[in-house]
ZAMARGU-4260 file (C-alpha; in steps of 0.2 Angstrom, whole numbers, plus 5000, padded with zeros to 4 digits):
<rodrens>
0) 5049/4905/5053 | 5030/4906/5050 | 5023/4906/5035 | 5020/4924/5034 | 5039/4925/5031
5) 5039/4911/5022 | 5032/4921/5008 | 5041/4935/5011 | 5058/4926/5008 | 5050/4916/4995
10) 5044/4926/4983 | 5054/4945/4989 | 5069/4939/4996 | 5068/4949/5010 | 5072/4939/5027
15) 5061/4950/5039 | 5045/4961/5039 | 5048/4979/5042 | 5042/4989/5056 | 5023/4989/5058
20) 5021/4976/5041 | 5019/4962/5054 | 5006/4971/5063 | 4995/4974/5051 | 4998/4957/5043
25) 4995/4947/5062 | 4977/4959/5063 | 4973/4952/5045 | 4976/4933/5049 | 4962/4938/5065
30) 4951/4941/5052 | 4949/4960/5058 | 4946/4976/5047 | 4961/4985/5049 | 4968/5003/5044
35) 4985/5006/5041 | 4994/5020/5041 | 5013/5020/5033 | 5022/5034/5025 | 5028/5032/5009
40) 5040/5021/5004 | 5036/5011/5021 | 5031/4993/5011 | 5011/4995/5011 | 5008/4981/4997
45) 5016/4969/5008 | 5004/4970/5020 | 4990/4965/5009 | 5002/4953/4996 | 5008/4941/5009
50) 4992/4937/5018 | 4983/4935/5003 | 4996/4921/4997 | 4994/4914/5011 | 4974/4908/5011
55) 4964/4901/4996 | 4955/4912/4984 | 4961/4930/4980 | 4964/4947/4984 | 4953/4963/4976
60) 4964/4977/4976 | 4954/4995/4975 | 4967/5010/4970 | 4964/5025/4960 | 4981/5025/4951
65) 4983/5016/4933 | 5000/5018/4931 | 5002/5010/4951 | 4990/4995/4945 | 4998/4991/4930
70) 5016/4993/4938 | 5010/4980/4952 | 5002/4969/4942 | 5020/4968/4932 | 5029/4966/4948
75) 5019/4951/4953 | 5021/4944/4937 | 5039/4942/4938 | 5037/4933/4952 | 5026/4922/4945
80) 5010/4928/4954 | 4995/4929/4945 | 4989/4946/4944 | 4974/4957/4932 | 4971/4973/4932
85) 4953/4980/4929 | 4951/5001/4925 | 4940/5015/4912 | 4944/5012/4895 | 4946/4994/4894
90) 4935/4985/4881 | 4920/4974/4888 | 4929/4957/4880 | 4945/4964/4889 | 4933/4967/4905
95) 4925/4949/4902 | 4940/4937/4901 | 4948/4948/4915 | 4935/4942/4926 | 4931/4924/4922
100) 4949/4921/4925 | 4947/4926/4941 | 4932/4916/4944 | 4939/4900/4933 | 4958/4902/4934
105) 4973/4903/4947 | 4974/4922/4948 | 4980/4926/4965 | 4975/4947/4963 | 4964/4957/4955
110) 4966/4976/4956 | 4952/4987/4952 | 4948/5007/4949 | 4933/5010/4960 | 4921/5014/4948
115) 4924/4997/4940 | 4915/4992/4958 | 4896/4999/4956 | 4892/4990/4939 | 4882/4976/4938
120) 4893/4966/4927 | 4904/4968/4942 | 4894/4963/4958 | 4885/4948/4948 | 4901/4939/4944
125) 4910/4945/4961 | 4896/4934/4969 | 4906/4918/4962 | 4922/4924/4966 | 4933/4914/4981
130) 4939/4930/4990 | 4952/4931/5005 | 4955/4950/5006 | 4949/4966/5001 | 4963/4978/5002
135) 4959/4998/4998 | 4972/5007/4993 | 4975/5028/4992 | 4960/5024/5007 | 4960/5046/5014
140) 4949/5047/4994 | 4935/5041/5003 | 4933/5053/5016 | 4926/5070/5010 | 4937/5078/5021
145) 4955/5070/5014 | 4963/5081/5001 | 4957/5068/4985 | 4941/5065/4988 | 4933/5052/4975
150) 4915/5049/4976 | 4919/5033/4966 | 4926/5025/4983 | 4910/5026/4993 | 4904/5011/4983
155) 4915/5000/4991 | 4904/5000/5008 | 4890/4989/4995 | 4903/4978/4990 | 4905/4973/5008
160) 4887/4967/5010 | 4891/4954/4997 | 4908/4950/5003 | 4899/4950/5024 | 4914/4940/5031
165) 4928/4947/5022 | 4941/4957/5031 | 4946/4975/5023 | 4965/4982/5026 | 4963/5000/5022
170) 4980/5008/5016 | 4986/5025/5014 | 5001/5036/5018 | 4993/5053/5024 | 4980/5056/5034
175) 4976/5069/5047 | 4964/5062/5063 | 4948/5066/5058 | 4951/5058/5041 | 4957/5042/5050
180) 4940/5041/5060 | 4930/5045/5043 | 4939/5030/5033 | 4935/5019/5045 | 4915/5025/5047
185) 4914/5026/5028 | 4921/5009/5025 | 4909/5002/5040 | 4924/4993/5051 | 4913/4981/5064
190) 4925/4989/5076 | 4939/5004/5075 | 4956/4997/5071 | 4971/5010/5063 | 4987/5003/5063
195) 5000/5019/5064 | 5018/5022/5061 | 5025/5037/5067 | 5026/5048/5051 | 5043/5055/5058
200) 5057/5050/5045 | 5074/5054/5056 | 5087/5052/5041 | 5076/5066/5030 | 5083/5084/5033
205) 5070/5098/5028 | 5075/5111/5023 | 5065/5130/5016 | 5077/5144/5009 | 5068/5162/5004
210) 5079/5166/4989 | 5077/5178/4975 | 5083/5166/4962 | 5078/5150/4963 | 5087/5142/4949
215) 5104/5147/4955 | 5101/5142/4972 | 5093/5123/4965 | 5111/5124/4959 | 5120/5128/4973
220) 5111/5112/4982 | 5113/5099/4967 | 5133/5103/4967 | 5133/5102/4986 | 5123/5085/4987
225) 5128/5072/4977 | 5116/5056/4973 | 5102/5053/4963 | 5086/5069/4965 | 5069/5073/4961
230) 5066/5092/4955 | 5046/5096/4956 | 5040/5109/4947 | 5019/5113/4944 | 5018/5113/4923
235) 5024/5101/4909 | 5033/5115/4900 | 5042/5119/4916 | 5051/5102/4919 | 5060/5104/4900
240) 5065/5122/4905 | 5074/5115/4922 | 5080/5101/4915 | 5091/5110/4899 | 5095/5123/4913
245) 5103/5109/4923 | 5109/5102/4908 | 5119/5116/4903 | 5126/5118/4920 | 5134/5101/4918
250) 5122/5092/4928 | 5115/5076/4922 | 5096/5077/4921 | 5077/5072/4910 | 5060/5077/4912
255) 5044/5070/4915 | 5027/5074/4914 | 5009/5064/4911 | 5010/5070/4894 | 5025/5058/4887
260) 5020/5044/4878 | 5026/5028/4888 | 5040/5024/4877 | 5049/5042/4882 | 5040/5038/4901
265) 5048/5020/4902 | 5065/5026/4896 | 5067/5041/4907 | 5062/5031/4924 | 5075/5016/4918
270) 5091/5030/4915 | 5087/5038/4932 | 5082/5022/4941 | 5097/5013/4935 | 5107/5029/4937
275) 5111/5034/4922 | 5101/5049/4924 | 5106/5057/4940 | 5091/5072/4942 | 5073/5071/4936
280) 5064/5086/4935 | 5045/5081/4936 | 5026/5085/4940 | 5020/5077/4953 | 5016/5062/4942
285) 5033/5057/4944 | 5034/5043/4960 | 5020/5034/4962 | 5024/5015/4964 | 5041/5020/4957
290) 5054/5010/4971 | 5071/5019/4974 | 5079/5017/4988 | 5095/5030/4987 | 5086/5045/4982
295) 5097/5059/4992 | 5088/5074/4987 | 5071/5081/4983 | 5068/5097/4980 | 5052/5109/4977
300) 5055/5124/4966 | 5035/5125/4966 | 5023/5124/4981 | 5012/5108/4983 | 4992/5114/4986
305) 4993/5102/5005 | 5007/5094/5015 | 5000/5078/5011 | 5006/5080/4994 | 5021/5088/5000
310) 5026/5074/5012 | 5024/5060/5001 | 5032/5068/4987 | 5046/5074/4998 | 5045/5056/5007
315) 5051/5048/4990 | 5069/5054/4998 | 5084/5043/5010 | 5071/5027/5009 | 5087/5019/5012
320) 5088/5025/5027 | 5104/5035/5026 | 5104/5054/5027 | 5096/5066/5014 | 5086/5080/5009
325) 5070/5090/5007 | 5071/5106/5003 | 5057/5120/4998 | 5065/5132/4987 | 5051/5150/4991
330) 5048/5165/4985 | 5038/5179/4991 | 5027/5177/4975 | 5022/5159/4976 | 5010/5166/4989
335) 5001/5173/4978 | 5001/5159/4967 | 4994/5147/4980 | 4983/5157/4984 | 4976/5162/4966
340) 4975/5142/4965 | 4957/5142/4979 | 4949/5155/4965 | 4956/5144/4950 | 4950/5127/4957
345) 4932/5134/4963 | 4924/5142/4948 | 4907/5148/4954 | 4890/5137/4952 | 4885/5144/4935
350) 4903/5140/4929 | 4902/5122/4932 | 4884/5117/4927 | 4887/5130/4909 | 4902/5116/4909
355) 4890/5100/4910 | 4878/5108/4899 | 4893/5109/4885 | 4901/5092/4888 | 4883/5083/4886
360) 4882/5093/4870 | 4900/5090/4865 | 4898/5070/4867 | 4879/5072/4858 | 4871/5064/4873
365) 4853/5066/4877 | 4846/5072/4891 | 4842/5055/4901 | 4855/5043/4894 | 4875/5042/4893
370) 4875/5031/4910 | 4892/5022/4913 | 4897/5028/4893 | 4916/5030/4892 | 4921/5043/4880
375) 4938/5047/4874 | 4942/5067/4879 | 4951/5081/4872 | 4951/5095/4884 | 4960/5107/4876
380) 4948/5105/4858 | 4932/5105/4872 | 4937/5122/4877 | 4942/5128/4861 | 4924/5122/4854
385) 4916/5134/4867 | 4928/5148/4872 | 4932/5139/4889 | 4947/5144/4902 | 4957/5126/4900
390) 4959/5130/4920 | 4941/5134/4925 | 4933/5120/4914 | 4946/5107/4921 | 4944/5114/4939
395) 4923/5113/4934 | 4924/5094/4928 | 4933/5090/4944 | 4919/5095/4954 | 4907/5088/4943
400) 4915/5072/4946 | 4917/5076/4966 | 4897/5078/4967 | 4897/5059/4956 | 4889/5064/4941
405) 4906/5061/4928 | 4922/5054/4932 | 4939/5061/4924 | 4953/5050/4921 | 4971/5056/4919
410) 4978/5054/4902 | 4980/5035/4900 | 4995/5028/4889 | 4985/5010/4884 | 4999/4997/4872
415) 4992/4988/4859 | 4984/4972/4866 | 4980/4955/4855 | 4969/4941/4861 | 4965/4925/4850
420) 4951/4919/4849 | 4953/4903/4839 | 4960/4888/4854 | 4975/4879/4847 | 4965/4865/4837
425) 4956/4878/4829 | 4971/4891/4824 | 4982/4876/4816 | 4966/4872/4804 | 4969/4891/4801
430) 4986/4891/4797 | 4985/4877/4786 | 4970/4883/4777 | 4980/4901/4774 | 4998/4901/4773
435) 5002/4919/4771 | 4997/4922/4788 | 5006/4907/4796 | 5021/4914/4798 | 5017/4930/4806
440) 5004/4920/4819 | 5020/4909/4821 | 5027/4925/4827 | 5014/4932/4838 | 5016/4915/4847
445) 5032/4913/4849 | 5034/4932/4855 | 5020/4933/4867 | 5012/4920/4880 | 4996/4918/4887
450) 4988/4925/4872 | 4975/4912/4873 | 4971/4915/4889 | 4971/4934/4892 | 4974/4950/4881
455) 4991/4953/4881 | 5001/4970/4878 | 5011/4969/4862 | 5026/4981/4854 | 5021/4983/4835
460) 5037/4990/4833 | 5048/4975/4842 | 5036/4965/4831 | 5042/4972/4814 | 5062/4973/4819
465) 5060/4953/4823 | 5054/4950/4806 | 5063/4963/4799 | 5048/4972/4789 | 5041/4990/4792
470) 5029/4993/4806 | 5014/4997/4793 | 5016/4977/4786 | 5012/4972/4805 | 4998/4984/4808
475) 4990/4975/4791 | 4992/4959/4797 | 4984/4962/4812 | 4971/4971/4805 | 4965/4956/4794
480) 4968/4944/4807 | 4956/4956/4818 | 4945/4956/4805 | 4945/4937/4800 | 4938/4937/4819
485) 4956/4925/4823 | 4960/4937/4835 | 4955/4951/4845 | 4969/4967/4841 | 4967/4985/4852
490) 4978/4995/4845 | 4987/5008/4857 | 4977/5023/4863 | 4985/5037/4872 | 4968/5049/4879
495) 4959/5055/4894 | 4942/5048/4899 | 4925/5055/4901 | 4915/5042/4911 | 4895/5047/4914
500) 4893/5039/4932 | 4874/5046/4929 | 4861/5047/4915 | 4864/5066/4908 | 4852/5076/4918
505) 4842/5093/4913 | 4850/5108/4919 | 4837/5109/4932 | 4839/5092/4940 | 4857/5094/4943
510) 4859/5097/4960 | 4877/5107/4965 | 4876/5103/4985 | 4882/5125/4990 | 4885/5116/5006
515) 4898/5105/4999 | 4904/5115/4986 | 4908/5128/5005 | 4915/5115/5014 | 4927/5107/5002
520) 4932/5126/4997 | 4936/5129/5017 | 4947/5114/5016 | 4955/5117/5004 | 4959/5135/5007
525) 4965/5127/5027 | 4976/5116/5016 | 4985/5129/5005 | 4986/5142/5021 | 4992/5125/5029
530) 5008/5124/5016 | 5010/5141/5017 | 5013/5143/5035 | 5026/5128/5034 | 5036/5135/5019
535) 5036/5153/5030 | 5039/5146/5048 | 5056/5151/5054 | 5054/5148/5073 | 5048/5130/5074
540) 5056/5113/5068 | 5051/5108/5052 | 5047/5091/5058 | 5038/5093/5071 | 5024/5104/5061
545) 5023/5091/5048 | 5021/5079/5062 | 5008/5088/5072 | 4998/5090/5055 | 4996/5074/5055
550) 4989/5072/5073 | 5007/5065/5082 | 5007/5075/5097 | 5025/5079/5110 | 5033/5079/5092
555) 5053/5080/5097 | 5062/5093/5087 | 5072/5085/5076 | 5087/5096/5079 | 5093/5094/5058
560) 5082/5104/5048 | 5085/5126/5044 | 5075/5130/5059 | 5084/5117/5073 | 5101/5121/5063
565) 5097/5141/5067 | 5092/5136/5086 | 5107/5125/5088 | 5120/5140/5083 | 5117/5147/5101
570) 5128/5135/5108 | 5111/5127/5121 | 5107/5110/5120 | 5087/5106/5116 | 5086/5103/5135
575) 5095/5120/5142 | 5082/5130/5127 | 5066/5123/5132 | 5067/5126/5150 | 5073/5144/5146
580) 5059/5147/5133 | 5047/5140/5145 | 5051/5150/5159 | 5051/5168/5148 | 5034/5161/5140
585) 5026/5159/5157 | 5033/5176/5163 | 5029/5185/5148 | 5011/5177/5144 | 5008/5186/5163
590) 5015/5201/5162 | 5028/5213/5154 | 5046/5213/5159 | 5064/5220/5154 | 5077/5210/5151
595) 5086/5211/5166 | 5068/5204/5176 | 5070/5187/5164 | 5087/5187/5169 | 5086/5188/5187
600) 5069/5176/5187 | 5074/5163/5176 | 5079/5146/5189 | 5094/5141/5176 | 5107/5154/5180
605) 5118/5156/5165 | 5115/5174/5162 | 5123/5170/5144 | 5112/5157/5138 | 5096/5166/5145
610) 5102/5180/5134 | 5106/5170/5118 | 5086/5162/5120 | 5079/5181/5122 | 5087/5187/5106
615) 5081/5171/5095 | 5063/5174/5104 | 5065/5193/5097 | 5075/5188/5079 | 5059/5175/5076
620) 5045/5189/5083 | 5041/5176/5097 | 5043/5191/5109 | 5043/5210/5104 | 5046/5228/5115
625) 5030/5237/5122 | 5032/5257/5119 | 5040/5256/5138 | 5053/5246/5133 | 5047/5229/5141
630) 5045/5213/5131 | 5029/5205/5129 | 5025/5187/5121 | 5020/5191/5101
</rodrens>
């Protein structure tokens, strides 16, 4: 057993790599930047975890996602690796101790959002840092053409030219060809190197059904296949009106949305991940770095804007391998509704800079300054104070931040947090000095480690039920301890984020790229038409368009999902079909004929089965009839 495995058993408990994990972990050890492509679910933190245990010094981890970075940083823990996490709205003595401990101490990972990466504060003391690894996680946001796009990322190609001999593992679970060569260029690997699972997932069976009502038929599937499920839906208020629907049908369900506070957010993944919740109906900010294996179904009520957000979200199915489900419930209408989405998410140029002109004027910042502020934000009051859309002004600050002027966070749920200041020696002259405050330090002490060392997250609540007093005596104490500068206390803050990533510019000097603003709107709009044509298709296997999205060429049909279950009713197997299909495709891409001419001219001589192939050609407008009663190729 090498030591690679070693690690592995040690600190996971799992006797062997998966598929593909030892790959990329080998190419690491060679000291080679390497890009790895693994659908979701496939174990992509091993590949950067186990390797970075293995050397001296540590591993930075770049990822867009709090939630993921806080919930690895957790997983670590409990294995007794030390782990900090480093994003926007963190306080600079937070940001400070963070970073000397990983100069100074023992910590083995430090995770980071990217903008946390162009600061000087951050490149000054990376410059002492003992690193091993620089992993990039979500890697397609750094190519203009992947379908999240965060200008943020491009910073990490200077981080390299202080980290020269460093290896980067670039990591992500969807991207198509020419988004695979860009990561690579953007990220300045000394030599191409993508590592590549097939994206193909045998046990998943996907499924589209047309239907007129979509809540009966979301029934129909969730009584049929039994196991744990995900429901997506597009709004907040739509997962509560699924979720009692299922509820009243006698099917155990919750709902979950960005907007929960974490409480109801941890308390809702436990009773679904433990099983005690058997459906969760959910945005699409339900998954991410949420590990369940025996999820049988997934289902979409709602379009996705792209297939990468389709196939990872339906990807979060049968990780078990064992048989399950993906199924698109679609209506005529949601056409419409996808495509309304390219209007709403490109308002036009004057939109967006009446929108920067507003939020520089909302925050009181003048013209010139407001660099690398981080500013609470309330969308929906923004709006409110100048008559805004909520959709156009969002869609506005998103494109703001795409050209690298602001960045937007998602609406962060941030505990309370204590620090002390005073060391040990210190805190007992303290104590003695004031003993109505030794008890409740006694308390904080015996509740929470490390508090010496690091800010640590804190239950107010948990707190007040240990010493059996009200919540509102707790918030007093730590209050005065605060203020008696003894300890440092955050109090929870649950808020988006306005970061100024530039100095607030005249209207004059902000520069909208219109070639950009074009391009991004053509791919996007490819993406939507994209989705659509899956969730219409009815003469081509379900995996093999997914598949060939993604660049995997020969795809097999998969013989499982609606459209293979249609084919295979004809009694042919997939051999028998294609030669048929073949041979009338040829014929007919040459000339016109009558059904008796394919029959007589086909070289496989079953007159039956050639006539079965002709009528699914015509049922699935592959072939059609000239005025003169000939067929012709559609």
């Amino acid at each position: 057993m090498d030591r690679y495995q070693q690690i592995l058993t040690k600190y996971w408990g799992y006797p062997n790599f998966r598929p593909l994990q030892d790959d990329v972990i080998k190419s690491i050890a060679q000291g080679k930047d390497t890009l790895a492509l693994m659908p979701t679910g496939g174990g992509k933190s091993i590949t950067f975890q186990v390797p970075a245990l293995a050397e001296e010094g540590l591993c930075i981890v770049v990822t867009p996602l709090i939630a993921l970075m806080k919930d690895q940083v957790e997983n670590l823990t409990k294995r007794n690796i030390k782990a900090v996490a480093i994003y926007s709205g963190m306080t600079k003595i937070e940001i400070d101790i963070a970073l000397d401990n990983c100069i100074y101490g023992d910590i083995k990972f430090l995770y980071l959002s990217p903008e946390r990466l162009g600061t000087e504060l951050f490149k000054t003391r990376l410059q002492k840092m003992k690193v091993n690894l620089l992993a990039i996680d979500e890697a397609h946001c750094i190519s203009q053409w992947g379908y999240d796009f965060r200008p943020s990322y491009l910073k990490i190609a200077e981080i390299r030219t202080l980290l020269p001999d460093i290896p980067v593992l670039a990591l992500t679970a969807t991207a198509t060809p020419d988004v695979v060569d860009d990561i690579q260029e953007r990220l300045k690997f000394k030599e191409k190197n993508a590592l590549k699972k097939s994206f193909e997932r045998k046990n998943l069976i996907y499924i589209v059904r047309k239907v007129e009502d979509k809540q009966k038929y979301l029934l129909k599937i969730l009584n049929s296949i039994k196991g744990t499920g995900i429901v997506y839906v597009r709004n907040r208020k739509k997962t509560r009106e699924i979720s009692l629907f299922l509820q009243k049908n006698k099917i155990s369900s919750d709902y979950y949305h960005a907007g929960l506070n974490n409480e109801s957010r941890d308390r809702k993944q436990n009773a679904w991940k433990t099983g005690r919740c058997r459906i969760i109906v959910s945005t699409n900010a339900f998954g991410m770095g949420i590990d369940k294996s025996d999820v049988r179904v997934v289902v979409h009520l709602d379009l996705p804007d792209s297939i990468e957000a389709y196939f990872q979200e339906a990807g979060r199915a049968g990780r078990d391998g064992k048989k399950a489900f993906a199924a698109i419930l679609y209506h005529k209408s949601d056409k419409i509704k996808l495509e309304q989405r390219i209007t709403r998410s490109f308002p036009d140029i004057q939109q967006i800079t009446k929108t920067y002109n507003a939020l520089g004027n909302y925050f009181q910042i003048a013209i010139g300054s407001g660099k690398n502020q981080v500013l609470d934000f309330n969308l929906i009051d923004f709006c409110s104070t100048y008559k805004f859309n909520i959709l156009i002004a969002f869609n506005s600050l998103k494109i703001l931040e795409r050209e690298g002027y602001i960045q937007l966070t998602d609406e962060l749920d941030n505990p309370s947090k204590i620090h002390f200041l005073y060391n040990k020696d210190n805190l007992y002259k303290f104590q003695v000095a004031n003993a109505n405050f030794d008890s409740f330090i006694k308390l904080l002490l015996r509740s929470y480690s490390g508090v010496f060392n690091n800010f640590v997250a804190i239950d107010e609540r948990l707190l007040a039920k240990k010493s059996n007093t009200n919540i509102e005596t707790i918030f007093k104490y730590l209050q005065n301890l605060n203020n008696l500068k003894v300890i440092k206390y955050i109090p929870q803050k649950k808020t988006p984020l306005i970061i100024y990533t530039e100095e607030r510019l005249e209207e004059k000097s902000l520069f909208l790229s219109k070639e950009n603003y074009l391009q991004r709107k053509k791919r996007f709009t490819q993406r939507i038409n994209a989705m659509l044509q899956y969730a219409e298709s009815e003469n081509k296997c379900r995996s093999q368009l997914l598949l060939t999205y993604f660049g995997e060429k020969n795809a097999y049909r998969c013989g499982k999902c609606d459209v293979c279950q249609r084919r295979n009713e004809l009694d042919l197997n997939k051999y028998e079909f294609d030669l048929i299909l073949d041979e009338i495709k040829k014929i007919l891409k040459e000339q016109t004929a009558t059904v008796e001419f394919l029959v007589d001219n086909i070289s496989y001589k079953k007159e039956d089965k050639t006539l079965k192939v002709i009528q699914w050609l015509l049922d699935n407008d592959k072939i059609k009839y000239t005025d003169n009663n000939k067929l012709t190729w559609n």
